[in-house]
N, C-alpha and C positions, 0 to 999 in steps of 0.2 A: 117899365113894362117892356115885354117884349114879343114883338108881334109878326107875325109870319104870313109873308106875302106868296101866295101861288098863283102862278104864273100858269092861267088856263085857257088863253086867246088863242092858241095857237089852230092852224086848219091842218097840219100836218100832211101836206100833200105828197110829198118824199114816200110817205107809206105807201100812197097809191090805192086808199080808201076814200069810202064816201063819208066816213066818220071823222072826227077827229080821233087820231090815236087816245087820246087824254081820257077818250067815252070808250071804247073799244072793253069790252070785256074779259074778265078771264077770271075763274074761281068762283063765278057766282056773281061777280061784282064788275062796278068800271075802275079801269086803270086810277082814275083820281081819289079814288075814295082809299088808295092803300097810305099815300103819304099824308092826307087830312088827318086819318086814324092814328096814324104814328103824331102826327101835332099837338093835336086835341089830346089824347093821352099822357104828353109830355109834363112833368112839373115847372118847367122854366118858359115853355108858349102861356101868352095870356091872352094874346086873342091870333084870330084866323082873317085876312080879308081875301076875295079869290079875284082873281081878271077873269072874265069870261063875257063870250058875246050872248048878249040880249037873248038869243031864242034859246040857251040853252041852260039858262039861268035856271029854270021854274024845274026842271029834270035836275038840274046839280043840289037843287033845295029838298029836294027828294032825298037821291043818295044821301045827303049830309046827318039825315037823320040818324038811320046806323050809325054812320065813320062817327059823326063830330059826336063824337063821347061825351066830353065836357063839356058843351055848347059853349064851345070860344068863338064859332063864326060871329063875323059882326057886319058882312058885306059886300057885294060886289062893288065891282070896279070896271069902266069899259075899253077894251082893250084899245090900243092903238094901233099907229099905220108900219111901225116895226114893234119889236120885243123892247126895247128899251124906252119909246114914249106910253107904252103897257106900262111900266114901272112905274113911272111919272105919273097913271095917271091913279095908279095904286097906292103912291108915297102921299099925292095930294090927298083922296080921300080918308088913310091912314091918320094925318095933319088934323083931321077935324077931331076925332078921339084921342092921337096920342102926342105923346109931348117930344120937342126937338131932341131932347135929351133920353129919350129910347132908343132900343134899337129897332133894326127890322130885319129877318130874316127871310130873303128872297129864296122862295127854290122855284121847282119847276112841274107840274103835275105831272107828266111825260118819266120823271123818275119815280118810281113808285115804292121803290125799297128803300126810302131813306130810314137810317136807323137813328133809334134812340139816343144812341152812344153819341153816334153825329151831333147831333142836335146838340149835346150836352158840350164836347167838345168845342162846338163851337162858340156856344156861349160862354166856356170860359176861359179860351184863348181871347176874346174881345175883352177881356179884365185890362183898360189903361190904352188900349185902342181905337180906332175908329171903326176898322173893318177885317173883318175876317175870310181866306177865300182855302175852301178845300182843295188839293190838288193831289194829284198821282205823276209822278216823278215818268219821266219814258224808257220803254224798254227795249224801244228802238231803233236804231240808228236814222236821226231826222237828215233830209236835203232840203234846200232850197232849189226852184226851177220858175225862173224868170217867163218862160213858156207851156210847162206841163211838158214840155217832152227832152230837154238836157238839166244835166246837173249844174247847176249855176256854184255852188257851194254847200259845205256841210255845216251844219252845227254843231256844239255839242254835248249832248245829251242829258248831262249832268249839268246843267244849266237852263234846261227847259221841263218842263210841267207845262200838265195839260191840266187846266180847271174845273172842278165839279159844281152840284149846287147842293145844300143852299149855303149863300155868303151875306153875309151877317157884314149891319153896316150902323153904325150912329145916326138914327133919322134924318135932324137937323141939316148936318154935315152933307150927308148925302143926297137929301134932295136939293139945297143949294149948288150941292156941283152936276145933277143934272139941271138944275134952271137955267145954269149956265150955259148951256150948250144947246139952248134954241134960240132960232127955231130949225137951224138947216145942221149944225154936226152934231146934236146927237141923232141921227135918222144916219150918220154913221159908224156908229158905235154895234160891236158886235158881243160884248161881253158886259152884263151883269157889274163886273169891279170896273171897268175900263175909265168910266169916267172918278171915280174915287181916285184912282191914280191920277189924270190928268189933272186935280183939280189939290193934287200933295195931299190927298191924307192918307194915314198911317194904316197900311193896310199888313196885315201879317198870314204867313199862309201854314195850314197843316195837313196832314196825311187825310187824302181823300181815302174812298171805299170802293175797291171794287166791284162792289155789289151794287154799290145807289149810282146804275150807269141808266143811259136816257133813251128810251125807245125810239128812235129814227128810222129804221129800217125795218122789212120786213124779219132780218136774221136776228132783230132786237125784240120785235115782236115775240118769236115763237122763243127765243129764250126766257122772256116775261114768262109768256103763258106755261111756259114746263116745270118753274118756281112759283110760280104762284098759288098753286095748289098746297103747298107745305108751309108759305109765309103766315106768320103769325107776328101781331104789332104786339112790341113789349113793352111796357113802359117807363116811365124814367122820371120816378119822385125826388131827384135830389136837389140840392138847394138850388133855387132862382138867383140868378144874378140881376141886380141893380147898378147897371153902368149908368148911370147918372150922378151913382154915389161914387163909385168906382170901387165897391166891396159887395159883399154880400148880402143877402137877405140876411144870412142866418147870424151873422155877425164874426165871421169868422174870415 
């Protein structure tokens, strides 16, 4: 099975709203209801669980009637005191329904254009894996600055990526190597794969999209809202992967 964790706790205060960006509308709709729809749609999601806090749960139960197409939701989750014990607290209630040997597909509701393709990609780059992480290669000349204001050193380029979401990870595996890491470092961990790495498993990475990028900003915002009006979720019935078996549903 494979099951898709959205990542909706967030307060988004960088926006500079009274909203969380994730609610924030545009096209008729709220921002989280455009990657649900792409989910729910999907042929290889088999179920949906979301993070989200308490008061905004019974309005996201709302939304989900549209988006969740194929009624995969199966549940909220309460977020935590960073984004990564959110995960934790996502992977444990995930643990009651699915089995170690699934996977999970963490993304982030704040990206609202994840596409089909993605999704499928991902699932079958995790063929013989444990984890999978989208990434876009850089285009620009990175530094390092010890202070923010001299050049300490450069990197280079062709050896650094920047990571997307969503990153696809082997249940099991995964929540074991966040249980590791309480109760004090993982609160600092800043990425979604960070602890998959730390804890050796096998993580492989593929061409992220520049389109599934993550509303932060206000210049993120009005880019949203001026696509949004022409976004349409496509779907994507092709075979399901079963990593547990490490082949296919379809038998192929």
């Amino acid at each position: 099975m494979n099951i898709a964790l959205i990542l909706s706790g967030g307060k988004g205060l960088r926006l500079g709203s009274d909203i969380p960006k994730q609610y924030l509308e545009a096209g008729g709709r709220p921002v989280i209801s455009y990657c649900v729809e792409t989910l729910s749609m999907h042929g290889g999601i088999d179920a949906i669980q979301i993070v989200a806090e308490p008061v905004w749960q019974e309005q996201i139960s709302e939304w989900l009637k549209p988006a969740d197409r194929n009624k995969k939701f199966k549940g909220f989750s309460l977020p935590g005191t960073n984004r990564q014990l959110s995960i934790l607290h996502g992977l444990e209630d995930i643990r009651v329904y699915g089995a170690d040997a699934d996977c999970v597909l963490i993304h982030d509701a704040a990206r609202p254009f994840l596409s089909a393709k993605l999704i499928t990609e991902c699932l079958s780059a995790g063929k013989g894996h444990d984890g999978v992480l989208p990434a876009l290669a850089m285009k620009d000349t990175v530094y390092v600055s010890g202070d923010g204001r001299r050049v300490t050193s450069l990197l280079s380029r062709s050896s650094v990526f920047a990571g997307q979401a969503p990153e696809l990870f082997c249940l099991g595996k995964y929540y074991e190597a966040n249980r590791r890491l309480l109760p004090e470092k993982i609160l600092e961990i800043n990425g979604s794969t960070e602890p998959a790495i730390m804890a050796g498993m096998d993580v492989v990475m593929i061409p992220g999209d520049e389109r599934n990028f993550k509303i932060t900003t206000k210049a993120d915002l009005e880019r949203f809202r001026e696509i949004a009006g022409s976004w349409r979720a496509e779907p994507d019935s092709g075979p399901e992967f079963d990593h547990s078996q490490d082949r296919r549903r379809d038998g192929t």
